[in-house]
C-alpha positions in Angstrom: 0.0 0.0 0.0 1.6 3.5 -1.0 2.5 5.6 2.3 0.1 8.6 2.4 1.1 11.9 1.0 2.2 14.2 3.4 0.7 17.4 1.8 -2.5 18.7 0.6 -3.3 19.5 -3.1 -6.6 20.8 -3.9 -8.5 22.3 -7.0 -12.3 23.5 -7.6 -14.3 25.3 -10.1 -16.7 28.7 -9.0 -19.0 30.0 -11.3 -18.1 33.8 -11.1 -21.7 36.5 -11.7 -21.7 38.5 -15.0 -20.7 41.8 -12.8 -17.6 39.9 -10.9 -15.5 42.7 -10.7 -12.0 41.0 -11.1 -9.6 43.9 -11.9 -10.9 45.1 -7.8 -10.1 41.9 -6.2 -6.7 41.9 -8.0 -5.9 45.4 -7.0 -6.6 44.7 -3.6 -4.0 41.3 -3.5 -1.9 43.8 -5.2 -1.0 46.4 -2.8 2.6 45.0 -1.3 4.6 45.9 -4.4 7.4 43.5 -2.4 5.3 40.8 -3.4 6.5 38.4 -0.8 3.0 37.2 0.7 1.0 37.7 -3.0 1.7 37.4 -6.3 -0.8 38.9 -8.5 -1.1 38.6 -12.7 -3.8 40.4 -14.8 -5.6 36.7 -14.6 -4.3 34.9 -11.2 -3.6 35.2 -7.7 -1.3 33.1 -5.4 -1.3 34.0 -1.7 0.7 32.5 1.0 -1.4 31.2 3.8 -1.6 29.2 6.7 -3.7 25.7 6.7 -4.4 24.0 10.0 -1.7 25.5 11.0 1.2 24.3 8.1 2.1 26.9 5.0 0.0 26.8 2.4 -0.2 28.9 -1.4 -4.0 29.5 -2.9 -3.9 30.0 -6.3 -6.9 31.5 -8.5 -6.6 31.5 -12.2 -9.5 33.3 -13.5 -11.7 33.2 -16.7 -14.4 35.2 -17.6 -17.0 33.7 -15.7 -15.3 30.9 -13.3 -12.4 30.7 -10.9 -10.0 28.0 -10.4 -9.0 27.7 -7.3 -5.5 25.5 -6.0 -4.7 25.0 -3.1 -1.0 22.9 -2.3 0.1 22.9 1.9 2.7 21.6 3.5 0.7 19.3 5.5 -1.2 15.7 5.1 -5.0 15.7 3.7 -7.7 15.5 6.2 -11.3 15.1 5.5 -13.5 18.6 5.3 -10.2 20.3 3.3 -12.2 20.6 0.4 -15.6 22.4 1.8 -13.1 24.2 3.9 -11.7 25.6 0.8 -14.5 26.3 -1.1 -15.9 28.2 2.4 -12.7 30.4 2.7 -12.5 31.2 -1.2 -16.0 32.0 -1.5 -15.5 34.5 1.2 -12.9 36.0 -0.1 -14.3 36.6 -3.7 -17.3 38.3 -1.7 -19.4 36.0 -3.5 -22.2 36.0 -0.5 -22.7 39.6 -0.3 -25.8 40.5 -1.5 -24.5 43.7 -3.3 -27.6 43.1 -5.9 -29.8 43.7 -3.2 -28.4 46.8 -2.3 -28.0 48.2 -5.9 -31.6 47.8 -6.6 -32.6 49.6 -3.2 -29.9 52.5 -4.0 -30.1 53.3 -7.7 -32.5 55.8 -8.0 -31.0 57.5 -5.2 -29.6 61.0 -6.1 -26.0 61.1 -4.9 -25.8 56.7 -4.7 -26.7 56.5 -8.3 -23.8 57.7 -9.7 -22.0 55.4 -7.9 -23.5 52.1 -8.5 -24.0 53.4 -12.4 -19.7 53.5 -12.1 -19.3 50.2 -10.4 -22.1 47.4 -10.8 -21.3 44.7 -9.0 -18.7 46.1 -6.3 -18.0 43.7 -3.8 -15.4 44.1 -0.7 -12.8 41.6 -0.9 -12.6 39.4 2.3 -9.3 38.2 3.7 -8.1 34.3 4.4 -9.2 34.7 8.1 -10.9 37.0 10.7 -7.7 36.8 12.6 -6.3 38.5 9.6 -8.2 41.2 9.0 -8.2 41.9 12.7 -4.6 42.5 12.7 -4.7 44.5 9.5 -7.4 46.9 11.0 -4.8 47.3 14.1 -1.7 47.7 12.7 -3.9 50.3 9.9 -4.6 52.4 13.0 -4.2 56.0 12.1 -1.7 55.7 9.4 -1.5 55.6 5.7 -2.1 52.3 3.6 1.7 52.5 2.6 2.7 52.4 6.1 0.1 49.7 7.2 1.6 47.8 4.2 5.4 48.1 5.4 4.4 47.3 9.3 2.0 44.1 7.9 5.4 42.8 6.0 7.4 43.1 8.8 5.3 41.0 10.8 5.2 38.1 8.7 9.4 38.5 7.7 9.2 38.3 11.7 7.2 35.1 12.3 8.9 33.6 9.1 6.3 31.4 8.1 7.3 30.7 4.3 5.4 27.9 2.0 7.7 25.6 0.0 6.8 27.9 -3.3 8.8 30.9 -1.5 5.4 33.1 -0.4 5.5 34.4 3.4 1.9 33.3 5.4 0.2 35.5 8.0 0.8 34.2 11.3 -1.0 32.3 13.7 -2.5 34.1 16.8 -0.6 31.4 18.9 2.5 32.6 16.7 1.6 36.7 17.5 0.9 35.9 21.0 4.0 34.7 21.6 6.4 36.9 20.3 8.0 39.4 22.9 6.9 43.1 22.9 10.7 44.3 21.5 10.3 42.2 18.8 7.2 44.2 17.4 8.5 47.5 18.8 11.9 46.5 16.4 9.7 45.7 13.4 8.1 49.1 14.1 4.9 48.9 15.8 3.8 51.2 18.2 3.7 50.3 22.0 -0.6 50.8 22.0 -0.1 48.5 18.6 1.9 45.9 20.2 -0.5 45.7 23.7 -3.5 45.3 21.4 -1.8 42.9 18.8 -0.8 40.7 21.7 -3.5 40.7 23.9 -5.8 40.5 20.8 -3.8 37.3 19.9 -3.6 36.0 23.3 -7.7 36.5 23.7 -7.7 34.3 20.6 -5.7 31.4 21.2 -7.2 31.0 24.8 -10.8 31.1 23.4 -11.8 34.1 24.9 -12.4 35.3 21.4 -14.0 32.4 19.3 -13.0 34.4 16.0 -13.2 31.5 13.5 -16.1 29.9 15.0 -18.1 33.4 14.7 -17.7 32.3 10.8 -21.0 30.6 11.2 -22.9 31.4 13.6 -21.5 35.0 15.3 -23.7 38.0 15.3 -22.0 41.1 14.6 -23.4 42.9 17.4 -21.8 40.2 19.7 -18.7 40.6 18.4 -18.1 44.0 18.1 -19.5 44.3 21.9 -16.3 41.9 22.7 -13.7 43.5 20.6 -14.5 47.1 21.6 -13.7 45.6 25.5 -10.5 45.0 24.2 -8.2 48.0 24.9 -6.8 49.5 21.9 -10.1 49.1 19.8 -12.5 51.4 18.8 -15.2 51.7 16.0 -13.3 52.3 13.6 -11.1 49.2 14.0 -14.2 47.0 14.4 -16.2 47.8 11.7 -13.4 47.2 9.2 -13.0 44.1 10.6 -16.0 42.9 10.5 -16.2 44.2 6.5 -13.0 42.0 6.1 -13.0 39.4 8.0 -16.9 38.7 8.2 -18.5 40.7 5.0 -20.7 42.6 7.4 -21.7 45.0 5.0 -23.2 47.6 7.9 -20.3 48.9 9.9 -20.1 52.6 10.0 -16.9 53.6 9.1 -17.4 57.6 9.6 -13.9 57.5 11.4 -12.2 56.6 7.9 -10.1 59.6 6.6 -10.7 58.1 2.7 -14.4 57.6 3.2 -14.9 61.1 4.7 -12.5 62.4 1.9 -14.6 60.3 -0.6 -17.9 62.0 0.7 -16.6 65.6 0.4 -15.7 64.9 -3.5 -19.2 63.2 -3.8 -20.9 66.3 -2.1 -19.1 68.3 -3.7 -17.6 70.3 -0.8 -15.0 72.4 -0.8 -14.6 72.2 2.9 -13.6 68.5 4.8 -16.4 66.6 5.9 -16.7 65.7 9.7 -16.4 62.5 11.3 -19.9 63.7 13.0 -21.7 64.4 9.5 -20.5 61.3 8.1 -22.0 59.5 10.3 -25.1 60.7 10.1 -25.0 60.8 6.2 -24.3 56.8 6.2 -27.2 56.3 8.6 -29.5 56.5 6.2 -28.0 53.7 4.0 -28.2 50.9 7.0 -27.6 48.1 6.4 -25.6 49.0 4.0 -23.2 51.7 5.7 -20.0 49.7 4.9 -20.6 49.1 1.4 -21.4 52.5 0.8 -17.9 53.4 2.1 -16.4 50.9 -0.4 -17.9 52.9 -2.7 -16.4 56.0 -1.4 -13.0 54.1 -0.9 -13.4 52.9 -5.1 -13.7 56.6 -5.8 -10.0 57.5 -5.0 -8.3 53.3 -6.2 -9.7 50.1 -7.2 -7.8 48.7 -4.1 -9.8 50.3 -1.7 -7.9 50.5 1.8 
C-alpha cells in the first residue's frame, strides 16, 4: 500500500456573476509591491497562507466567468479540506454579499446613483481569516495604507512562516501571542499597537475570542461588543474588521479619513467633511453603511484601503 502523501493539493471550479468585478479583487492582493506574501497577474492570484496551522499557497486563475481555485500545503490531507476551501474562497471573492440587493434599493438615489452606475457589481474583498483582518485593522490604525503595508510585511518576515513555493503566510494568533513586545516594537509597531496585537492574539488562542467559529454562527453585534472591550479598539477598527473578516456590509466607518474624503468629492464640498456628519449621512444607508464606504473608498483606487 503507498505511504500517504504528506501534503495537501486541492483544486475547484466557481462559477463567477456576469458583474464579478476582477480587476478590484486583483488590486486589492496587489497592494505590497514586495510581493513576498501575494503574487498577483492580470488573470491569477497566489497567496501564502496558513492551513491547520502548516504553510500553504491559494492560487486562483481566472476566466471570464469561473475561478479555479488551488490550493497545495505543507501538511497531510484531512477530510472537510475541500468544503473548507471552497468556504474560505467563497468568502474571499465576496461572492455571498448580497450587493444586488443593495443596488436595486440605491439606484435611484440621487448622490448613490452615480455610484452604483460607475461600479455594478462592487463587492469588498474578504481576507483568508478574521484573525487576519483583525490584525490589519490594528496595525492600519491611524496611518496611511503604505505604512500599514510596510508594518504588515514586517510582521510576517518576523514570524517567518514561508510555504515551500517561497510566499510568506500571516501568522498564527498562537504565533503573534508569543512573540516578545521588543520584537514588534523592532519591526516598528507602536507600544498601544503591540498591547493590542498581543493581547488580541492572546484572547484568541485562549478562546476568549472564538473568532473562527463566529464564521458561522457569530452575530455582529456580539462581536463587536467583545472586541470594543479590548483596549486598543474602537469603532473604527471593528467595523473594518467585520467588512473583512466577516463581510458585514453595515459597519459605519465615519472614522475613515478616505471615506470622509470620498464623501466631500461626492458632495461636492470644498470644505472637509466631519467625522460627525459622516456618520449621520451613512445612517441612512443601513444596512448597508460599509458598502457604501467601499464605494467612497473605489472613488480615489480600485484597491480600496
Amino acid at each position: 500500500m503507498a505511504e500517504p502523501a504528506d501534503f495537501v493539493s486541492l483544486s475547484l471550479s466557481l462559477s463567477l456573476p456576469a458583474d464579478f468585478r476582477r480587476d478590484d479583487f486583483m488590486a486589492f492582493h496587489r497592494r505590497d509591491a514586495q510581493e513576498l506574501s501575494e503574487r498577483v497577474t492580470a488573470l491569477s492570484l497566489s497567496k501564502g497562507l496558513l492551513w491547520r496551522g502548516a504553510p500553504a499557497c491559494l492560487s486562483m486563475d481566472f476566466a471570464a466567468d469561473a475561478v479555479r481555485v488551488e490550493l497545495d500545503a505543507d501538511v497531510s490531507p484531512q477530510a472537510g479540506d475541500a468544503a473548507a476551501l471552497t468556504s474560505m474562497a467563497r468568502r474571499m471573492l465576496g461572492l455571498a454579499q448580497p450587493v444586488a440587493d443593495f443596488e436595486c434599493a440605491h439606484r435611484g438615489h440621487p448622490q448613490l446613483a452615480g455610484l452604483i452606475a460607475a461600479r455594478p457589481g462592487l463587492r469588498v474583498p474578504q481576507t483568508t481569516t478574521p484573525f487576519e483582518a483583525l490584525v490589519w485593522a490594528v496595525t492600519g490604525q491611524q496611518i496611511s495604507v503604505h505604512a500599514a503595508i510596510s508594518l504588515r510585511r514586517r510582521l510576517m518576515q518576523l514570524v517567518g512562516n514561508r510555504h515551500s513555493g517561497g510566499l510568506l503566510c500571516h501568522p498564527s494568533p498562537q504565533q503573534v501571542a508569543e512573540l516578545e513586545p521588543d520584537q514588534l516594537g523592532q519591526a516598528g509597531f507602536s507600544r498601544a499597537k503591540t498591547r493590542t496585537l498581543l493581547e488580541l492574539s492572546r484572547q484568541t488562542v485562549d478562546g476568549g475570542l472564538p473568532l473562527q467559529g463566529w464564521l458561522d454562527d457569530g452575530a455582529p453585534e456580539e462581536i463587536a461588543a467583545r472586541l470594543l472591550a479590548m483596549p486598543g479598539i474602537g469603532p473604527w477598527t471593528v467595523s473594518y474588521a467585520l467588512l473583512r473578516g466577516y463581510g458585514w456590509l453595515d459597519g459605519s466607518l465615519h472614522g475613515d479619513v478616505a471615506v470622509r474624503r470620498g464623501l466631500q468629492r461626492l458632495l461636492g464640498r470644498a470644505e472637509a467633511v466631519s467625522p460627525r456628519e459622516t456618520e449621520q449621512w451613512l445612517q441612512g444607508f443601513a444596512p448597508w453603511r460599509a458598502l457604501v464606504g467601499a464605494h467612497l473608498w473605489a472613488m480615489q483606487t480600485a484597491a480600496g484601503y
